[in-house]
PyMOL Python script that loads the backbone (N, CA, C, O; Angstrom):
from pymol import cmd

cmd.read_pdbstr("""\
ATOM      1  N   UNK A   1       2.519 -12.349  -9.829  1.00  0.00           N
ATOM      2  CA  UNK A   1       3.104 -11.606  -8.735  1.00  0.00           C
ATOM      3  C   UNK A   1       1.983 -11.147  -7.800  1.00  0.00           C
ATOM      4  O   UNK A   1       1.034 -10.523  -8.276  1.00  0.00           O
ATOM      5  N   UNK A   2       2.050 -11.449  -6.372  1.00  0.00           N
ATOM      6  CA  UNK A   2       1.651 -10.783  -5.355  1.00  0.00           C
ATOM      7  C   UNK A   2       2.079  -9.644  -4.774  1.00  0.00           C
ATOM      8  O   UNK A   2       3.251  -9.410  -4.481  1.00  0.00           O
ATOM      9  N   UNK A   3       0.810  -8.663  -4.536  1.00  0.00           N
ATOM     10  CA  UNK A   3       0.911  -7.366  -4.344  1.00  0.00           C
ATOM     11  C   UNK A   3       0.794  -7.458  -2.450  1.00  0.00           C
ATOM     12  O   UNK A   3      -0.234  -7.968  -2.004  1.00  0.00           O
ATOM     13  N   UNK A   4       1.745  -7.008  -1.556  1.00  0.00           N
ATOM     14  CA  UNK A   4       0.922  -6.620   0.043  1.00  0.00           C
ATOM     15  C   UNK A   4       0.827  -5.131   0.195  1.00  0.00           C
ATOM     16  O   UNK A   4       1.907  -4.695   0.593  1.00  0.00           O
ATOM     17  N   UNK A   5       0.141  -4.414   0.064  1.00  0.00           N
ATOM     18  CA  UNK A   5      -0.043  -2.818  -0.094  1.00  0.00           C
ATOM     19  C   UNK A   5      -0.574  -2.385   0.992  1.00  0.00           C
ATOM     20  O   UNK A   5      -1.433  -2.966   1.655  1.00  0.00           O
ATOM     21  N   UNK A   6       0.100  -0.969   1.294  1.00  0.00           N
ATOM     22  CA  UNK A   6      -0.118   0.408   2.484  1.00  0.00           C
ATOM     23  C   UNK A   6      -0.975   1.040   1.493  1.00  0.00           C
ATOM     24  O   UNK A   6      -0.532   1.129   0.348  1.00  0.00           O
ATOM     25  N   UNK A   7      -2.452   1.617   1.827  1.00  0.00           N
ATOM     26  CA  UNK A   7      -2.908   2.664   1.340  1.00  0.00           C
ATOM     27  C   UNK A   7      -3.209   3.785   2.123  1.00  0.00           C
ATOM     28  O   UNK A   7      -3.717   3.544   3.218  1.00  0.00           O
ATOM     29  N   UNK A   8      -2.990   5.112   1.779  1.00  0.00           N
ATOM     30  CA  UNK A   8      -3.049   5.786   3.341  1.00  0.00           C
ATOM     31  C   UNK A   8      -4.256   6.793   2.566  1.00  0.00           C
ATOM     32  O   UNK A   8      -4.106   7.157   1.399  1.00  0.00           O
ATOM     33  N   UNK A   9      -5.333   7.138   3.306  1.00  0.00           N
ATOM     34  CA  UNK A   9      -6.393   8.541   2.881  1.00  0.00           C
ATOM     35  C   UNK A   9      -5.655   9.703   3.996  1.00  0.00           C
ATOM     36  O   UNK A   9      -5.297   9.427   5.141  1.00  0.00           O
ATOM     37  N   UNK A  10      -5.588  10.497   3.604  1.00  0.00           N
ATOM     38  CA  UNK A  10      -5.515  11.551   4.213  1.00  0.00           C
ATOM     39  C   UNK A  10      -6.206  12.562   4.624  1.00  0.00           C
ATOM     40  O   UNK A  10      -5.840  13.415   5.432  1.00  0.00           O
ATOM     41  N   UNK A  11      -7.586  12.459   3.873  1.00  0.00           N
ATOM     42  CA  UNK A  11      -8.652  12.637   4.241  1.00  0.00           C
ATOM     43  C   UNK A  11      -9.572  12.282   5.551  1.00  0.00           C
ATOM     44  O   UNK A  11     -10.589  12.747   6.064  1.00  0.00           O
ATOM     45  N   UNK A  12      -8.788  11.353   5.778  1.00  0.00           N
ATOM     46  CA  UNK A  12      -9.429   9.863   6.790  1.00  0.00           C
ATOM     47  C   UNK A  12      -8.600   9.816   7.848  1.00  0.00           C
ATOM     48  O   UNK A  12      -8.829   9.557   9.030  1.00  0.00           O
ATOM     49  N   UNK A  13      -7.605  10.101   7.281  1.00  0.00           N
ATOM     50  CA  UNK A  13      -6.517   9.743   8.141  1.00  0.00           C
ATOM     51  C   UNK A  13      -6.125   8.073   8.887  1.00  0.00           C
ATOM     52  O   UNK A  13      -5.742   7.653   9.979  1.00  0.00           O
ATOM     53  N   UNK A  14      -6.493   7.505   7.548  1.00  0.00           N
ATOM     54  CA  UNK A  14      -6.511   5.769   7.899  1.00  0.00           C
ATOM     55  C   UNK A  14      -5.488   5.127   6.554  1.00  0.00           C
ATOM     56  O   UNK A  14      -5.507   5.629   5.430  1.00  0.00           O
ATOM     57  N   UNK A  15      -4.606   3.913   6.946  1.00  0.00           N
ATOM     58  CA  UNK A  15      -4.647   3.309   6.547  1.00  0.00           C
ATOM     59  C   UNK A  15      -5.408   2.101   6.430  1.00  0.00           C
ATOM     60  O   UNK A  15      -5.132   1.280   5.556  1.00  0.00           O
ATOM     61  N   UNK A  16      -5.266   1.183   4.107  1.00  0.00           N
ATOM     62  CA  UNK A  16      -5.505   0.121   4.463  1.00  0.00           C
ATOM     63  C   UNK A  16      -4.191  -0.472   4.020  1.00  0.00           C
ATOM     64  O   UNK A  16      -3.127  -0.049   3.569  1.00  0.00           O
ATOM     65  N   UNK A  17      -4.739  -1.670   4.353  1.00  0.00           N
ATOM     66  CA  UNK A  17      -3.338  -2.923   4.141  1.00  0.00           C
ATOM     67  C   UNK A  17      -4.627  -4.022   3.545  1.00  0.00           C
ATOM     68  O   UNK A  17      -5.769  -4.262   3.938  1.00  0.00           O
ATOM     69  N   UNK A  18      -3.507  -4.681   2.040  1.00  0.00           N
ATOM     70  CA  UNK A  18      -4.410  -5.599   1.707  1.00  0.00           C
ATOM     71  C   UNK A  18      -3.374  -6.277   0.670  1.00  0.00           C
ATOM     72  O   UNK A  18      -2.188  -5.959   0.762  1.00  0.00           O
ATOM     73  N   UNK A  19      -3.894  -7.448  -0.579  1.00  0.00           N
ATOM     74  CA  UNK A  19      -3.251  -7.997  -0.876  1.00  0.00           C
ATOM     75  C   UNK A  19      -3.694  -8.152  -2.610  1.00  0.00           C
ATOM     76  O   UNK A  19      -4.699  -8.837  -2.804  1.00  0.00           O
ATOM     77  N   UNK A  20      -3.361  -7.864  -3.214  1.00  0.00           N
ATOM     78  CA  UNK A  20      -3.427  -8.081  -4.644  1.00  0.00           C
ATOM     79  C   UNK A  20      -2.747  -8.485  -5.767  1.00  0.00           C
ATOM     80  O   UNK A  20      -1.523  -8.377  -5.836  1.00  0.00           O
ATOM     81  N   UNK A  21      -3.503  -8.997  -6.766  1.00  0.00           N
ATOM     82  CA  UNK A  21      -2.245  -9.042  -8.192  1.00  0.00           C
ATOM     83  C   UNK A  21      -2.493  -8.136  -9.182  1.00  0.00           C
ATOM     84  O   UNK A  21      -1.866  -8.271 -10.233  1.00  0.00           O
ATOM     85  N   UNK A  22      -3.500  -6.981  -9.037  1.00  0.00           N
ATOM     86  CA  UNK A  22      -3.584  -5.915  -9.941  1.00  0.00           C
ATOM     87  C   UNK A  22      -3.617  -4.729  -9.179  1.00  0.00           C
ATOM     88  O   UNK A  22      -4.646  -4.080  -8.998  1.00  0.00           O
ATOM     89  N   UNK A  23      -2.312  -4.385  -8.650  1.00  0.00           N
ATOM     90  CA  UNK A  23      -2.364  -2.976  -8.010  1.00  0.00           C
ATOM     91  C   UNK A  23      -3.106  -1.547  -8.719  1.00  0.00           C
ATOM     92  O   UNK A  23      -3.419  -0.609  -7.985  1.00  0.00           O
ATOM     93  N   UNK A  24      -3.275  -1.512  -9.777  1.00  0.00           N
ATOM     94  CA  UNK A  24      -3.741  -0.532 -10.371  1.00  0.00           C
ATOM     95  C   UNK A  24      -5.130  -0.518 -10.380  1.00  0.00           C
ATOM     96  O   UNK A  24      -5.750   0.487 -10.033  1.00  0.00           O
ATOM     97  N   UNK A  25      -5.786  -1.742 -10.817  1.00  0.00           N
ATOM     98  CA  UNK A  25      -7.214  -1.677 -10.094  1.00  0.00           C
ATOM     99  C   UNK A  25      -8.011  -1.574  -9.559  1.00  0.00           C
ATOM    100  O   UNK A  25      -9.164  -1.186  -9.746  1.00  0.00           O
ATOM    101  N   UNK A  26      -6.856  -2.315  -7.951  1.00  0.00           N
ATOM    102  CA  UNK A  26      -7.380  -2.198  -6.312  1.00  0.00           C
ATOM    103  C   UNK A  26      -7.431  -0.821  -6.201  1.00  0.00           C
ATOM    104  O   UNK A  26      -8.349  -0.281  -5.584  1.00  0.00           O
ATOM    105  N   UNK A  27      -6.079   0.131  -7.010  1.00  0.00           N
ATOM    106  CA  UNK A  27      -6.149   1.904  -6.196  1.00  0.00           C
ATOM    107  C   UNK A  27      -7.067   2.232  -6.651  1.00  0.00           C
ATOM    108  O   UNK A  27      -7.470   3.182  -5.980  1.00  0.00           O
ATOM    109  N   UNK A  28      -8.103   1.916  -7.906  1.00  0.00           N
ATOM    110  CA  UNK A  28      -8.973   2.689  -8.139  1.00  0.00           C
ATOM    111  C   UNK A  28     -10.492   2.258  -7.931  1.00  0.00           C
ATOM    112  O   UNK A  28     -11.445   3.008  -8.143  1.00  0.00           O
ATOM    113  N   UNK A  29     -10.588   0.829  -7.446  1.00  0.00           N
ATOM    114  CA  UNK A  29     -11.452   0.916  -6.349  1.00  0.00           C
ATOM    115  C   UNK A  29     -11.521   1.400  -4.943  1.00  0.00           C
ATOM    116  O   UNK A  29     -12.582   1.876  -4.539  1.00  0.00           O
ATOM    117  N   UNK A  30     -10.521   1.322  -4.190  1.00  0.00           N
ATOM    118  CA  UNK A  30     -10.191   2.071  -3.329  1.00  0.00           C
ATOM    119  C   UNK A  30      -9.855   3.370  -3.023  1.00  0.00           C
ATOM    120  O   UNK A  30     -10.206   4.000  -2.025  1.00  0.00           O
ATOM    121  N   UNK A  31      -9.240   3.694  -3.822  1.00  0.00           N
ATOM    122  CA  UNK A  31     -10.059   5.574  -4.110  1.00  0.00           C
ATOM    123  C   UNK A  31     -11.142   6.067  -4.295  1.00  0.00           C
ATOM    124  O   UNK A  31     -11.481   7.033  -3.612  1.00  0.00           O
ATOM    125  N   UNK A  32     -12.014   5.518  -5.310  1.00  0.00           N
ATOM    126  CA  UNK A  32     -13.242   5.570  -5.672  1.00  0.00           C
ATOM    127  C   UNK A  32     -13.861   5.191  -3.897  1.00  0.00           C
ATOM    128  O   UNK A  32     -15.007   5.566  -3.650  1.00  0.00           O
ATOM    129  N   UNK A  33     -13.356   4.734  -3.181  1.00  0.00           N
ATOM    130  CA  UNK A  33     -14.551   4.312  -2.283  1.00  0.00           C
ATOM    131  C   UNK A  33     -14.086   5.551  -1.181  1.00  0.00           C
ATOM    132  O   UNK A  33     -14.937   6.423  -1.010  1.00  0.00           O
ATOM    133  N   UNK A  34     -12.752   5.693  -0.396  1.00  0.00           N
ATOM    134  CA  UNK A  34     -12.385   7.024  -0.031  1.00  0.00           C
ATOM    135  C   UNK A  34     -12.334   7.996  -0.917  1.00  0.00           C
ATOM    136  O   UNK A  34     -11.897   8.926  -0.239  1.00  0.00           O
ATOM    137  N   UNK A  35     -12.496   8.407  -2.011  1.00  0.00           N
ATOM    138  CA  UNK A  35     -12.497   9.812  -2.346  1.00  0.00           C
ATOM    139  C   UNK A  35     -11.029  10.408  -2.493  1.00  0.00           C
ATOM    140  O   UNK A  35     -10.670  11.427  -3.083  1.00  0.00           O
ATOM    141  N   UNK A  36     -10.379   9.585  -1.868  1.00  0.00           N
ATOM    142  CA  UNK A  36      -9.088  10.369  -2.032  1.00  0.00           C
ATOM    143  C   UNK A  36      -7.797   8.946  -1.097  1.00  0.00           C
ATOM    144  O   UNK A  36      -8.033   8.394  -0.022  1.00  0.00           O
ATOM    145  N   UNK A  37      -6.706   8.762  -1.869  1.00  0.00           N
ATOM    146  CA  UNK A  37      -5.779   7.917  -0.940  1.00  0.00           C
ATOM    147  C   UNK A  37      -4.581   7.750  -2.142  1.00  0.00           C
ATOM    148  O   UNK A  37      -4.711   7.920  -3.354  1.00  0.00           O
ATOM    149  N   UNK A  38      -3.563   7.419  -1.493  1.00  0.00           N
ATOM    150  CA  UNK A  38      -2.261   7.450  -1.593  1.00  0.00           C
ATOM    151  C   UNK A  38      -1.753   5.995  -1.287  1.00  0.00           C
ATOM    152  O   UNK A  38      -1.890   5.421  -0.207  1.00  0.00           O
ATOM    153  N   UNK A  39      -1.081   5.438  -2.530  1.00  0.00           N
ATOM    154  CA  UNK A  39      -0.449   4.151  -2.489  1.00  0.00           C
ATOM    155  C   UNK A  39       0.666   4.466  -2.467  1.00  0.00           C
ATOM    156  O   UNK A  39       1.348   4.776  -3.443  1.00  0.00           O
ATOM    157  N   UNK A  40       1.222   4.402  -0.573  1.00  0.00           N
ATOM    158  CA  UNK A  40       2.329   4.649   0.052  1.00  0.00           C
ATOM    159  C   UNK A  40       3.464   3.775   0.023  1.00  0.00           C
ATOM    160  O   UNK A  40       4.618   4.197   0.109  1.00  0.00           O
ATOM    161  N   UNK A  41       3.127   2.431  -0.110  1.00  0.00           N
ATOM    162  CA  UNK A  41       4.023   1.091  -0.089  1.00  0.00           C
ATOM    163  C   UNK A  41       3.691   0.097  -0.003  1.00  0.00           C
ATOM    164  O   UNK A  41       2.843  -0.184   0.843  1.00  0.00           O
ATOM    165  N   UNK A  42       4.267  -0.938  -0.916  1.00  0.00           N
ATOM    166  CA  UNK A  42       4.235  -2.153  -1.308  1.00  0.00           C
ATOM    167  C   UNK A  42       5.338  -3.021  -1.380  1.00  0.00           C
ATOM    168  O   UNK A  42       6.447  -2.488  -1.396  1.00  0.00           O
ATOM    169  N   UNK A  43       5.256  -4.441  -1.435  1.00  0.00           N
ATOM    170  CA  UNK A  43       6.267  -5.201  -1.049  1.00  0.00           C
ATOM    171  C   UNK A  43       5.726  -6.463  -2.464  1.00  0.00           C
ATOM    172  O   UNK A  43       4.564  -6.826  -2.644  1.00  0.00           O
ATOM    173  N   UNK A  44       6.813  -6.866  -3.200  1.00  0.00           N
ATOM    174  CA  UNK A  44       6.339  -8.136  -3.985  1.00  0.00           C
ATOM    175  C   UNK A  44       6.609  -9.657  -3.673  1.00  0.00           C
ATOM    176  O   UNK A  44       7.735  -9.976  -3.291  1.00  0.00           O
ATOM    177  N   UNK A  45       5.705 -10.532  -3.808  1.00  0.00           N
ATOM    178  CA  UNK A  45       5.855 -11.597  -3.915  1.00  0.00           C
ATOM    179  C   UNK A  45       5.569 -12.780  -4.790  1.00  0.00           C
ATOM    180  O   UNK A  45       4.646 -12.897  -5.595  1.00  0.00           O
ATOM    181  N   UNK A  46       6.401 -13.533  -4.534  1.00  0.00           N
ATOM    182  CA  UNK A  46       6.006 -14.832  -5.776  1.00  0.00           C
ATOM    183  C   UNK A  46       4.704 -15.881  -5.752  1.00  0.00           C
ATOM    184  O   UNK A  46       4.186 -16.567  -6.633  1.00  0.00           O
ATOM    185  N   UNK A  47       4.342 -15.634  -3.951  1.00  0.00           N
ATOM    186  CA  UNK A  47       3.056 -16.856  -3.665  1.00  0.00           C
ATOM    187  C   UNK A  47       2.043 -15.729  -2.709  1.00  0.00           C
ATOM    188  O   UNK A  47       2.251 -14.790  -1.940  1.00  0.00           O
ATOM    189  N   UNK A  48       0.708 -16.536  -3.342  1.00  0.00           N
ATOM    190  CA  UNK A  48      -0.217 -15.834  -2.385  1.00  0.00           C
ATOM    191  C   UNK A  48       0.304 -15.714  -0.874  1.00  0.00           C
ATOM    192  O   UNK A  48       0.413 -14.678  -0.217  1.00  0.00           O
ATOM    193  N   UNK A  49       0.667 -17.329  -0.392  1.00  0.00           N
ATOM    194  CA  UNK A  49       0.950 -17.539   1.130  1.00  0.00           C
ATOM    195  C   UNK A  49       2.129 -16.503   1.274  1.00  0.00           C
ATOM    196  O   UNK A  49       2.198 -15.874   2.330  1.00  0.00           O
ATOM    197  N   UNK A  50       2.797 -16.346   0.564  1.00  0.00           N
ATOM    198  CA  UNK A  50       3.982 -15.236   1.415  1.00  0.00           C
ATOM    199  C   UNK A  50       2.791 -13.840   1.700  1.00  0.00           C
ATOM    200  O   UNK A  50       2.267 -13.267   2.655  1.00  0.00           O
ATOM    201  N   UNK A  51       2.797 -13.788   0.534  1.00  0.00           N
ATOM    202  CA  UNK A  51       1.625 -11.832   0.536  1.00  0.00           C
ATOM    203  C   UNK A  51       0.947 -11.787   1.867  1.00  0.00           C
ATOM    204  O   UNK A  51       1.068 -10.888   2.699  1.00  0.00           O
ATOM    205  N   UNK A  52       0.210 -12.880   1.970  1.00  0.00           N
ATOM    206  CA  UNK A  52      -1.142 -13.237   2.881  1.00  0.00           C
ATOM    207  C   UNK A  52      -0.248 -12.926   4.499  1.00  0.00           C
ATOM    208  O   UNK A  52      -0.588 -12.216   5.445  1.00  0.00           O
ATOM    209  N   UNK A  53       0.788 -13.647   4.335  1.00  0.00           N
ATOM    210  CA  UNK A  53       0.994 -13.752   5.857  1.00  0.00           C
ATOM    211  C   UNK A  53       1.920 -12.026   6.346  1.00  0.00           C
ATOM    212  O   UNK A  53       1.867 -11.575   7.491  1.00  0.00           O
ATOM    213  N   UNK A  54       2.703 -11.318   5.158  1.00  0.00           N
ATOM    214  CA  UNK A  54       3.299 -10.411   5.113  1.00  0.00           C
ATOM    215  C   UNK A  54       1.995  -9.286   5.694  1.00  0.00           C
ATOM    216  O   UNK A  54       2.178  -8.443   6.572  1.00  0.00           O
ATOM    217  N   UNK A  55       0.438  -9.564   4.830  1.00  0.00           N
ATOM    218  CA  UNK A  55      -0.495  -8.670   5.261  1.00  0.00           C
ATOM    219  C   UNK A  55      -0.931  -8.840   6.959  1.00  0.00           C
ATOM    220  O   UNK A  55      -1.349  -7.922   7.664  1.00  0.00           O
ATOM    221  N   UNK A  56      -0.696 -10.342   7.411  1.00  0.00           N
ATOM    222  CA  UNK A  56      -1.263 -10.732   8.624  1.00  0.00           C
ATOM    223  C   UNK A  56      -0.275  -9.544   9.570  1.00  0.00           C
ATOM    224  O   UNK A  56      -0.679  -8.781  10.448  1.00  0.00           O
ATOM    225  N   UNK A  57       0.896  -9.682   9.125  1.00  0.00           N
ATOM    226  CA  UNK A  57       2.310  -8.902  10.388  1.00  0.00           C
ATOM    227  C   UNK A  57       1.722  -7.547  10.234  1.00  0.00           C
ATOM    228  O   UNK A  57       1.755  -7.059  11.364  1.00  0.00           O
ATOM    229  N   UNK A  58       1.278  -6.818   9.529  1.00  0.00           N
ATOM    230  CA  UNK A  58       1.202  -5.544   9.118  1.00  0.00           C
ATOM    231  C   UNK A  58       0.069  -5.249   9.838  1.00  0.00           C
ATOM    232  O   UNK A  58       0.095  -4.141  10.375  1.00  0.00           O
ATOM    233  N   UNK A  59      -1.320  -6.184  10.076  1.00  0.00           N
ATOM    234  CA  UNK A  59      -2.007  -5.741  10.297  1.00  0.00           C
ATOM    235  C   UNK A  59      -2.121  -5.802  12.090  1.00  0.00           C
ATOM    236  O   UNK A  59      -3.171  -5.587  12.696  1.00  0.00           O
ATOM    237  N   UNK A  60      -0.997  -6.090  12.647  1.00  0.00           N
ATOM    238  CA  UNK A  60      -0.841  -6.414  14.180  1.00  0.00           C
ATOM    239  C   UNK A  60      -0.386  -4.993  14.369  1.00  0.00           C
ATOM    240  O   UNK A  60      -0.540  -4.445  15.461  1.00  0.00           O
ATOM    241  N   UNK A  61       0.248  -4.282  13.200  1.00  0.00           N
ATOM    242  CA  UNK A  61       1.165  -3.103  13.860  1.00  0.00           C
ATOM    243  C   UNK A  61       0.167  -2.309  14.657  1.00  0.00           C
ATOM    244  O   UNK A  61      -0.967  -2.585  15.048  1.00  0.00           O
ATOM    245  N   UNK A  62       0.976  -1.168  14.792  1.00  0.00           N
ATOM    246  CA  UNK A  62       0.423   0.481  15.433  1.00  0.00           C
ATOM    247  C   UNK A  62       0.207   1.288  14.440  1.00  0.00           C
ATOM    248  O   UNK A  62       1.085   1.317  13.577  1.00  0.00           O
ATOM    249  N   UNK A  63      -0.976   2.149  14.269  1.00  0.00           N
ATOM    250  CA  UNK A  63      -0.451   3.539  13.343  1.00  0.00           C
ATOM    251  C   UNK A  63       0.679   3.875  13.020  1.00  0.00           C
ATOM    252  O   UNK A  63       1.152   4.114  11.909  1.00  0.00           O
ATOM    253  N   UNK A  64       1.305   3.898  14.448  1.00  0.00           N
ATOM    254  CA  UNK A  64       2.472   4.645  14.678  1.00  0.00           C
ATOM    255  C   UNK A  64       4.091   3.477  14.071  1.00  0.00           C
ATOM    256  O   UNK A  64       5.289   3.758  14.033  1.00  0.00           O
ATOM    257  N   UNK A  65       3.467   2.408  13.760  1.00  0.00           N
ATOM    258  CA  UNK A  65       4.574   1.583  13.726  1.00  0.00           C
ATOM    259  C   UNK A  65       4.808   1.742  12.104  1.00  0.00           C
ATOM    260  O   UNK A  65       5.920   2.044  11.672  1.00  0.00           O
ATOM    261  N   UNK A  66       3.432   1.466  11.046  1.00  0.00           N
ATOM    262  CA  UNK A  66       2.756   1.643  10.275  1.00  0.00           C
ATOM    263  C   UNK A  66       3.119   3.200   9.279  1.00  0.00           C
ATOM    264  O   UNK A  66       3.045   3.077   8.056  1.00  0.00           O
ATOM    265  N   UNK A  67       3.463   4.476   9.812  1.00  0.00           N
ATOM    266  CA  UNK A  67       4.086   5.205   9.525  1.00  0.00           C
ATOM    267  C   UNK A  67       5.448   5.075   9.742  1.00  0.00           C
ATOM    268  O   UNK A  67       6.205   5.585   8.916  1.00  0.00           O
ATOM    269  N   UNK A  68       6.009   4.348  10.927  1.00  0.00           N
ATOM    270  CA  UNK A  68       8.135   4.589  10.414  1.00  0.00           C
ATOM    271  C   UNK A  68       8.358   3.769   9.264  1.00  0.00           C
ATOM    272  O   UNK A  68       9.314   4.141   8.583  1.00  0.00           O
ATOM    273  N   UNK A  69       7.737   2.740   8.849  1.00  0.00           N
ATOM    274  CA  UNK A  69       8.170   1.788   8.022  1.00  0.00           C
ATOM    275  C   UNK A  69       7.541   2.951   6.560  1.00  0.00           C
ATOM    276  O   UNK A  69       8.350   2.994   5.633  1.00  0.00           O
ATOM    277  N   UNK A  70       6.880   3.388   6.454  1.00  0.00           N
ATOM    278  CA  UNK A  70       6.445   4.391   5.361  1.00  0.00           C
ATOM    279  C   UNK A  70       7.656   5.541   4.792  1.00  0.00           C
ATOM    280  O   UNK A  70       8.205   5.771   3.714  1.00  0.00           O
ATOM    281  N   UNK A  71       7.709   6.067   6.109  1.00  0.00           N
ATOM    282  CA  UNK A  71       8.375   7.067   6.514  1.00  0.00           C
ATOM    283  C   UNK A  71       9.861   6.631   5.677  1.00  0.00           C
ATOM    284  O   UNK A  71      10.264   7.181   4.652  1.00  0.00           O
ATOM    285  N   UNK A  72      10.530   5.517   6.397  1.00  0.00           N
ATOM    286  CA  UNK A  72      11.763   4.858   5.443  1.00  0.00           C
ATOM    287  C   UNK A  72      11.608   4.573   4.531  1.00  0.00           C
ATOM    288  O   UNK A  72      12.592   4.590   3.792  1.00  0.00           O
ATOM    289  N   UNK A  73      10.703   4.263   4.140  1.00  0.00           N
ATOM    290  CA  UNK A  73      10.536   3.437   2.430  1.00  0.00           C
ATOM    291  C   UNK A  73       9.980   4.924   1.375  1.00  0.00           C
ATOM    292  O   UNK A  73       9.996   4.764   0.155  1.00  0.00           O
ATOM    293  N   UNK A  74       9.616   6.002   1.830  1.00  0.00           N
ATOM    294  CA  UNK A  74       8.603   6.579   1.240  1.00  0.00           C
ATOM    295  C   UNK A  74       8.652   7.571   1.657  1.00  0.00           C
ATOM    296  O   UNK A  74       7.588   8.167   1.487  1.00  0.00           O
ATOM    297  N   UNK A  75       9.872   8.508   2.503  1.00  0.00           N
ATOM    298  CA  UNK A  75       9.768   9.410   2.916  1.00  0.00           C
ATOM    299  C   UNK A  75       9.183  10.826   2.402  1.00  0.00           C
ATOM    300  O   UNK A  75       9.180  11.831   3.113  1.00  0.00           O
ATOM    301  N   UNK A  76       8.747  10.787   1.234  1.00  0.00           N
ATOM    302  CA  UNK A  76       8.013  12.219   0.692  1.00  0.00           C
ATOM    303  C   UNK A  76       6.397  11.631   0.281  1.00  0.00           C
ATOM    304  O   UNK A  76       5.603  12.266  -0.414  1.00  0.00           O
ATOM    305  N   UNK A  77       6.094  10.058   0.986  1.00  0.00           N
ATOM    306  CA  UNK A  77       4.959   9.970   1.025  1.00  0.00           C
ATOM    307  C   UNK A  77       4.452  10.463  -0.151  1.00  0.00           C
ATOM    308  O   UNK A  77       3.579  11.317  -0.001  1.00  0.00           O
ATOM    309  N   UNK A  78       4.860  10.057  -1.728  1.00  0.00           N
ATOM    310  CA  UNK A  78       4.191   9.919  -3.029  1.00  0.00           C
ATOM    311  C   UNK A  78       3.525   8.642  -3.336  1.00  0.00           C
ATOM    312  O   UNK A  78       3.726   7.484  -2.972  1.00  0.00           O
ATOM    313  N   UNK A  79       2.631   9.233  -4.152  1.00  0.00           N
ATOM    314  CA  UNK A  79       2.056   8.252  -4.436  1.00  0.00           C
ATOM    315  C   UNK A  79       2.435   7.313  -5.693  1.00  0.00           C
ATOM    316  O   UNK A  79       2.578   7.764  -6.830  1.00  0.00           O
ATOM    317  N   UNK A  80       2.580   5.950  -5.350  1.00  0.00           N
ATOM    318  CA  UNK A  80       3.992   5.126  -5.711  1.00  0.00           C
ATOM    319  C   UNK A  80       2.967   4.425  -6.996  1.00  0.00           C
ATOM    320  O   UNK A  80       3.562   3.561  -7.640  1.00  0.00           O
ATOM    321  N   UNK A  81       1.461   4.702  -7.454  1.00  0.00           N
ATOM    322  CA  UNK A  81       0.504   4.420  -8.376  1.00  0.00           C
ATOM    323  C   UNK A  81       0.004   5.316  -9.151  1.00  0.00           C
ATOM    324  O   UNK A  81      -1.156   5.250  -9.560  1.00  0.00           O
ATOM    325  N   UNK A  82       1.097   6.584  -9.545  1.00  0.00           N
ATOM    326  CA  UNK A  82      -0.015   7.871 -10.669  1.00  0.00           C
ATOM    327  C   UNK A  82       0.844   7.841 -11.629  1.00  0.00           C
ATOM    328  O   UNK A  82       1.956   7.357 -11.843  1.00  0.00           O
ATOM    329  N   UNK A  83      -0.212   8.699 -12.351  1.00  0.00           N
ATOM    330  CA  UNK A  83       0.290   8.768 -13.641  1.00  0.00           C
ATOM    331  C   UNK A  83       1.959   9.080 -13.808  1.00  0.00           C
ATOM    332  O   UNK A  83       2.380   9.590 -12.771  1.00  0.00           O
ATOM    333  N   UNK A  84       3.122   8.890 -14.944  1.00  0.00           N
ATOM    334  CA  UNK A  84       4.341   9.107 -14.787  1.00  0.00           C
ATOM    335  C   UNK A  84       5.301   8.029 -13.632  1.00  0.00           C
ATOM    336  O   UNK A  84       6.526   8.087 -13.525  1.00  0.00           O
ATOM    337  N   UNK A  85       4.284   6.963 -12.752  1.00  0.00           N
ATOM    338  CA  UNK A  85       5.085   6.613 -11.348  1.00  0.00           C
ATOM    339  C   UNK A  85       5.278   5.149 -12.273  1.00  0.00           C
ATOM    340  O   UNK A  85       4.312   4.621 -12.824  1.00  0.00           O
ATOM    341  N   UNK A  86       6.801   4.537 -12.358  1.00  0.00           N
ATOM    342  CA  UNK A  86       7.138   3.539 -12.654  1.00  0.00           C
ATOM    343  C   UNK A  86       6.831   2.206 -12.006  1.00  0.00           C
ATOM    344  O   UNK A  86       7.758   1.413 -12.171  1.00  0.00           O
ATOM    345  N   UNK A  87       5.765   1.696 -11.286  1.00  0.00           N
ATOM    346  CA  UNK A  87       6.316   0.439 -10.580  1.00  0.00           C
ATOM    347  C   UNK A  87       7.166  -0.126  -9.919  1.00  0.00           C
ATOM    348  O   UNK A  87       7.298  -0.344  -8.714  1.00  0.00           O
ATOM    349  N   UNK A  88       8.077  -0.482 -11.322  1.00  0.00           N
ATOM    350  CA  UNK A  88       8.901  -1.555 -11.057  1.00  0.00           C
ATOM    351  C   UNK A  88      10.316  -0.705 -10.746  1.00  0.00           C
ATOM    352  O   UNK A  88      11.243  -1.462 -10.458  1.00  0.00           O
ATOM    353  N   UNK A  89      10.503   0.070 -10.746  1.00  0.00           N
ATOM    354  CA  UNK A  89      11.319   1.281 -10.295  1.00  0.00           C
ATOM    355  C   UNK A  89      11.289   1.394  -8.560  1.00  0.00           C
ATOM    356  O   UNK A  89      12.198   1.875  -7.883  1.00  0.00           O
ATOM    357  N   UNK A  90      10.461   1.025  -8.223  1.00  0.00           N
ATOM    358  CA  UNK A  90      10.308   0.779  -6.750  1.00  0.00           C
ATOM    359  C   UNK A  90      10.778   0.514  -5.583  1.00  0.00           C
ATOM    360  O   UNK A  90      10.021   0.431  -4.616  1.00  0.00           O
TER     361      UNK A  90
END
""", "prot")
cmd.dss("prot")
cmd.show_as("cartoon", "prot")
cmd.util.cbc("prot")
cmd.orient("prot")
C-alpha cells in the first residue's frame, strides 16, 4: 500500500506532502526533523503511479486550498499517527 500524506508543523506553520509505504516511520523522521508536526491526512493507494501523481495535484495547490481539504477530512486537525490513533479506521 501507498501512502500520499499532509503533514502540517505548527510550529512552522508549513505543510509537507509526500509519499510513502511506512507512514509511521516517515512521521518520525519528519518530526524528528521539525520538532514538532501533525499527520493531518492521507489518502491510500494500490500503485506507486497513483500515490505519485495524487502527490503531484497536491503539490500545485494553495495553503489555502491545502487547509479546506484538511479542514473536511480532519476537522479537529488530530493527529491521524499517535499513540491510541487506528489507521485503518480512517
Amino acid at each position: 500500500m501507498y501512502y500520499t500524506y499532509i503533514v502540517y508543523s505548527p510550529r512552522h506553520d508549513r505543510f509537507l506532502i509526500g509519499v510513502t509505504t511506512h507512514m509511521e516511520r516517515r512521521k518520525k523522521i519528519l518530526c524528528h526533523m521539525l520538532e514538532d508536526c501533525k499527520w493531518v491526512y492521507y489518502e491510500a493507494f494500490d500503485s506507486s503511479r497513483e500515490a505519485i501523481l495524487r502527490e503531484n495535484e497536491w503539490l500545485t495547490w494553495s495553503k489555502t486550498m491545502i487547509r479546506e481539504m484538511v479542514d473536511q477530512n480532519n476537522p479537529m486537525w488530530v493527529d491521524l499517527i499517535s499513540p491510541g490513533h487506528n489507521k485503518d479506521n480512517t
